[in-house]
C-alpha positions as CSV (number, residue, x, y, z in Angstrom):
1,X,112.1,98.0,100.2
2,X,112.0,94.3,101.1
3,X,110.7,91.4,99.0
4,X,107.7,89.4,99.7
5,X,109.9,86.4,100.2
6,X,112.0,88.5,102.4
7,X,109.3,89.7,104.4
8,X,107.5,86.4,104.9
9,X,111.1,84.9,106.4
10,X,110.9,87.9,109.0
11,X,107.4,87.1,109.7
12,X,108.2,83.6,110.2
13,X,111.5,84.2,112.5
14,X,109.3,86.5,114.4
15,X,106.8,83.8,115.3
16,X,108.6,81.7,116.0
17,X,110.6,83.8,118.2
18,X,107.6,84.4,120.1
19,X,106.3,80.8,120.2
20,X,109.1,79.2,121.3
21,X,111.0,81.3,123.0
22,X,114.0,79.9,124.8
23,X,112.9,76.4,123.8
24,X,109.7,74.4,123.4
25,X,110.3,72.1,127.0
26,X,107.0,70.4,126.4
27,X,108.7,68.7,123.7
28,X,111.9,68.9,124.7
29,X,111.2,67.2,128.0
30,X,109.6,63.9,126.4
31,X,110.2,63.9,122.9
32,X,114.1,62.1,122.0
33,X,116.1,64.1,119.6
34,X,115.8,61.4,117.0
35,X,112.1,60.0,116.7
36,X,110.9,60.2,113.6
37,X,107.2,60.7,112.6
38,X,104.9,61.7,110.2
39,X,101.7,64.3,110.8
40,X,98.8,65.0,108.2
41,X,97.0,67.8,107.8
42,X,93.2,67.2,108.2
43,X,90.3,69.8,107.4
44,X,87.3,69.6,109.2
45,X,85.2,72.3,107.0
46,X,84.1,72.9,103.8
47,X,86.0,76.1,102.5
48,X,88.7,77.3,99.9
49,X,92.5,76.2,101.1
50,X,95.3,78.5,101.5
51,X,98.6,79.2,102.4
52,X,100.3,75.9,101.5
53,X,103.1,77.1,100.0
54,X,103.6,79.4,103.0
55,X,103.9,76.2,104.9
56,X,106.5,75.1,103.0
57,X,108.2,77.5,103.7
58,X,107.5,77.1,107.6
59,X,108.9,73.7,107.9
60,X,111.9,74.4,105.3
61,X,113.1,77.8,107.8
62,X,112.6,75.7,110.9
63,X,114.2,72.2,109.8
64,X,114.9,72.0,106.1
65,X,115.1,68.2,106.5
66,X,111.5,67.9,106.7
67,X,109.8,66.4,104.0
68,X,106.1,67.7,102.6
69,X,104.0,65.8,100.7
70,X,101.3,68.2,99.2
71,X,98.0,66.6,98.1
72,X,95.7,69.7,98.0
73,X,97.8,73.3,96.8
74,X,96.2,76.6,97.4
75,X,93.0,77.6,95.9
76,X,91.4,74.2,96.2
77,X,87.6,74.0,97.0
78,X,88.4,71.1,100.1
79,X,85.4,69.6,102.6
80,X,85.6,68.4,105.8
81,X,87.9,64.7,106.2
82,X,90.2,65.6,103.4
83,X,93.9,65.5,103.8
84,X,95.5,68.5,102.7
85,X,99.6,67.6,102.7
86,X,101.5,65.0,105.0
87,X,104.4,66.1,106.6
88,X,107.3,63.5,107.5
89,X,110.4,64.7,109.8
90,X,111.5,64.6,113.2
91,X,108.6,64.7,115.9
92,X,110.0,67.8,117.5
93,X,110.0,69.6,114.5
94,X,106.8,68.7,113.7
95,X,105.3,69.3,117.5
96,X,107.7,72.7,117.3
97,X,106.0,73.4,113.8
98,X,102.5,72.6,114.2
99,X,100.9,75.9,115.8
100,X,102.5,78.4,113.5
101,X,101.9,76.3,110.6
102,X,97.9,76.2,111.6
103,X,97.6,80.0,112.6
104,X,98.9,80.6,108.6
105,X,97.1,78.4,107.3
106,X,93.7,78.2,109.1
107,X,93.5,82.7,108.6
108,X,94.5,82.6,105.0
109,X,92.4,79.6,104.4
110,X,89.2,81.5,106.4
111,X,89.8,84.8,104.4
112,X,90.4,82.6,100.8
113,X,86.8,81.2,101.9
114,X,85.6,84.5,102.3
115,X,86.4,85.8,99.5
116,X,85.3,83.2,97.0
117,X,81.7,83.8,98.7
118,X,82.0,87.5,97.8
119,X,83.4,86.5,94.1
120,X,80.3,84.1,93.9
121,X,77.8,86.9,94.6
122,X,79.2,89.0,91.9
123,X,79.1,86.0,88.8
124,X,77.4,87.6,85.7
125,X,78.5,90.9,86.8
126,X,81.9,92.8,85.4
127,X,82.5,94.1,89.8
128,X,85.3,92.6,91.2
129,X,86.5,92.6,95.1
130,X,88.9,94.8,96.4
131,X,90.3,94.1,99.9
132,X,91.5,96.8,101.9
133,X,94.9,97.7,104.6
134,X,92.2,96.6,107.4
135,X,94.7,93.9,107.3
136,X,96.6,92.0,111.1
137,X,99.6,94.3,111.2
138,X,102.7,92.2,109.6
139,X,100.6,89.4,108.1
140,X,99.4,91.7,105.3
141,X,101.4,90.1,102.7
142,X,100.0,86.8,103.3
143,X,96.6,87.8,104.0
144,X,96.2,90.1,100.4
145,X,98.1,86.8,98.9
146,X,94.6,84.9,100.6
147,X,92.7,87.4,98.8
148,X,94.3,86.2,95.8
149,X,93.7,83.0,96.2
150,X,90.0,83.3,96.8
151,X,89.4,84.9,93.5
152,X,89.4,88.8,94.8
153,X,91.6,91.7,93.7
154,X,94.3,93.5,96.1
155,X,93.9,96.9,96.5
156,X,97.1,98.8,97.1
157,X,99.4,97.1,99.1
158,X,100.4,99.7,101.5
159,X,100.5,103.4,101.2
160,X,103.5,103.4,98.8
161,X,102.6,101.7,95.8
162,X,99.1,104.0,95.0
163,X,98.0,107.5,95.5
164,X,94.3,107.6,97.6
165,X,92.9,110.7,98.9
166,X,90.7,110.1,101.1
167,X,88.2,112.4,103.1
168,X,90.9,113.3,105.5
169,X,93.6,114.4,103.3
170,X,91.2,116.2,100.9
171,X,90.3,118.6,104.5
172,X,93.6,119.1,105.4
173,X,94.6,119.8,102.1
174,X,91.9,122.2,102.2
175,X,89.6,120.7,98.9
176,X,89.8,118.2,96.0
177,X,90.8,121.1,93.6
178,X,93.8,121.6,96.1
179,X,94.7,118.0,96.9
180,X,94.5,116.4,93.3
181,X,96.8,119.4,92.2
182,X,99.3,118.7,95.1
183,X,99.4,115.0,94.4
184,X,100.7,116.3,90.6
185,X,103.1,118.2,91.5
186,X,104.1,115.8,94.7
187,X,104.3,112.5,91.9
188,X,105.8,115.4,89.3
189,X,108.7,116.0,91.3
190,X,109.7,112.5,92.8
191,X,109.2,111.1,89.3
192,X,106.6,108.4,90.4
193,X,104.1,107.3,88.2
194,X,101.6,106.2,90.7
195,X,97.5,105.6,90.0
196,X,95.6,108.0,91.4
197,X,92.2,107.2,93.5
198,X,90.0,110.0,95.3
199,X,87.1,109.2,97.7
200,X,83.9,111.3,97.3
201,X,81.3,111.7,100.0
202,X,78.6,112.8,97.6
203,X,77.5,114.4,94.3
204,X,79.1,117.8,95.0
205,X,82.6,116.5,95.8
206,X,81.8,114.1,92.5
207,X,81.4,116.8,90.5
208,X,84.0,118.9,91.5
209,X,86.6,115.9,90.4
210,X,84.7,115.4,87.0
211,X,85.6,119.3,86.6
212,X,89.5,118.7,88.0
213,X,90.2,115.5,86.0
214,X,93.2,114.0,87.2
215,X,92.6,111.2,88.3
216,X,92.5,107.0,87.6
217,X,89.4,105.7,89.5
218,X,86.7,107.6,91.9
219,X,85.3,105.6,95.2
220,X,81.8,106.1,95.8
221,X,82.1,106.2,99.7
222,X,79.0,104.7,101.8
223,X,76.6,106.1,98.8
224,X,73.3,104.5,98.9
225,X,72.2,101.8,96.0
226,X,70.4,104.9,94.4
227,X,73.1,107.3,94.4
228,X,75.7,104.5,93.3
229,X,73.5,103.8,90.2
230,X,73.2,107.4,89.1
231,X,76.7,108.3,89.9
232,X,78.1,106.0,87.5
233,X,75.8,107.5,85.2
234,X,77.2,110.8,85.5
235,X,80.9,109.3,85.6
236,X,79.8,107.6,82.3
237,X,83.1,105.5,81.9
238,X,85.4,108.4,81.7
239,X,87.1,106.7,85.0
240,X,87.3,103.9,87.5
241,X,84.4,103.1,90.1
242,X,84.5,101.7,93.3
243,X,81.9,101.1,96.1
244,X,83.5,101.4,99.5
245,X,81.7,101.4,102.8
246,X,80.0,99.3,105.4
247,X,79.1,96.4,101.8
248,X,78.2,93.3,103.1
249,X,77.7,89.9,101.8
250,X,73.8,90.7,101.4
251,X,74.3,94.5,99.8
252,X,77.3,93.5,97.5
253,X,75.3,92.5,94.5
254,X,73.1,95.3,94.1
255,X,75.8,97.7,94.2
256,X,77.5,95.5,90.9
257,X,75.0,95.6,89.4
258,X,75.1,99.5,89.7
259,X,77.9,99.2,87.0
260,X,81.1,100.0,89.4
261,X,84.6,98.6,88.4
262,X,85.0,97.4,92.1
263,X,83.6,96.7,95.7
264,X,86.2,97.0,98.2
265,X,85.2,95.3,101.8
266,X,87.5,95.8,104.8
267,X,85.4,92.4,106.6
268,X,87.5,90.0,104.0
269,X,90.6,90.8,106.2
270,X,89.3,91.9,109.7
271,X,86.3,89.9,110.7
272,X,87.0,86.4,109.1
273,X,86.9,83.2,111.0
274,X,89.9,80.9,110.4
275,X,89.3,77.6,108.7
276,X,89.0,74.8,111.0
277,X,92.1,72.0,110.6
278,X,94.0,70.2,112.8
279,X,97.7,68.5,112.3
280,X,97.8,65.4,113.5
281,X,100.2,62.1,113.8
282,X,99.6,59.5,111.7
């Protein structure tokens, strides 16, 4: 399995693969090989900044003669007219480096933002946020690292690092009784010790995973406020909560304060609006 660090460096040859192509003759066409220049990195909204350090490494694949001068690292609460890092090199690197560097920065920087608002409605409560694999397909890595950075919780990474039955696979496996035995033996036999998570629609399918046992931590999927309260009642500690389905910013509290372990919202990863910042000469 490849690395984080390796997997970022495919994700940034891939970019730029598709950005520039068979050469960047905007640039190229009025731009001599051997101006130098220097370009800072404005932000022009109030939020949480991230993916610095995945600029770095931008710049250092593309030209590693460029120099960064980094004033504000990841996590930072910024506002609008501060100067995030200053970037000196040559001007076609930093022309060729600009876009790729923003579209980074500006989506881990919008989902960072997001999440701190999430982690701010939950202060005073033990709930943390759980993001989900509603993630843009190969930026995952960075956007659970924006997570991070905002003050939430990744869920599992991808498929392979956390058993989670979920609605579908307890049908086809043909019942929880069934599909919490199968993951046993399945985890028995490939000698993985993975945490196991199940998804229950309601009290029924609740109870009949109290009676199985088996597992780490029980999602409470699209349960009403109610329900949510009384079925960690029933639970009573004995495992992991988590509230999953259609939470909101307005909802998420009330569900905390419910007792869960976790909230896990998909709209930290698929509906965020990128922070707005601009690179420009100076």
């Amino acid at each position: 399995m490849l690395s984080v660090d390796q997997l970022e460096d495919r994700l940034i040859d891939l970019a730029f693969a598709e950005d520039i192509g068979d050469g960047d003759h905007t640039t190229l066409c009025c731009i001599p090989d051997d101006a130098m220049g220097k370009s800072r990195l404005l932000i022009k909204e109030d939020g949480i900044l991230a993916g610095v350090e995945v600029a770095k490494k931008v710049f250092a694949r593309f030209d590693p003669t460029m120099q960064v001068e980094v004033l504000m690292g990841d996590g930072t609460k910024v506002k609008k007219g501060d100067v995030a890092m200053i970037v000196t090199g040559k001007v076609r690197s930093l022309l060729q480096t600009e876009r790729l560097m923003l579209n980074i920065m500006q989506r881990m920087s919008g989902i960072a933002t997001m999440t701190h608002r999430y982690v701010e409605r939950l202060e005073g409560t033990k709930t943390r946020v759980l993001d989900t694999r509603k993630t843009t397909p190969g930026m995952r890595m960075l956007e659970k690292q924006a997570v991070k950075i905002g003050g939430g919780v990744n869920h599992r990474i991808g498929l392979f690092d956390m058993i989670l039955l979920k609605d579908n696979h307890v049908d086809f496996a043909g019942g929880i009784a069934n599909a919490i035995h199968r993951c046993h033996e399945y985890l028995e036999e490939k000698g993985l010790k993975l945490k196991i998570e199940i998804e229950v629609r309601n009290f029924d399918e609740l109870q009949q995973v109290l009676d199985c046992q088996g597992v780490d931590r029980i999602m409470l999927d699209n349960f009403s406020v109610e329900d949510t309260r009384k079925a960690v009642e029933i639970i009573g500690g004995r495992y992991e909560t988590e509230s999953s389905g259609g939470l909101t910013i307005d909802t998420i509290r009330s569900y905390a304060e419910c007792g869960v372990d976790y909230v896990s919202v998909g709209a930290l990863t698929h509906s965020v609006k990128g922070l707005d910042m601009s690179f420009k000469a100076c």
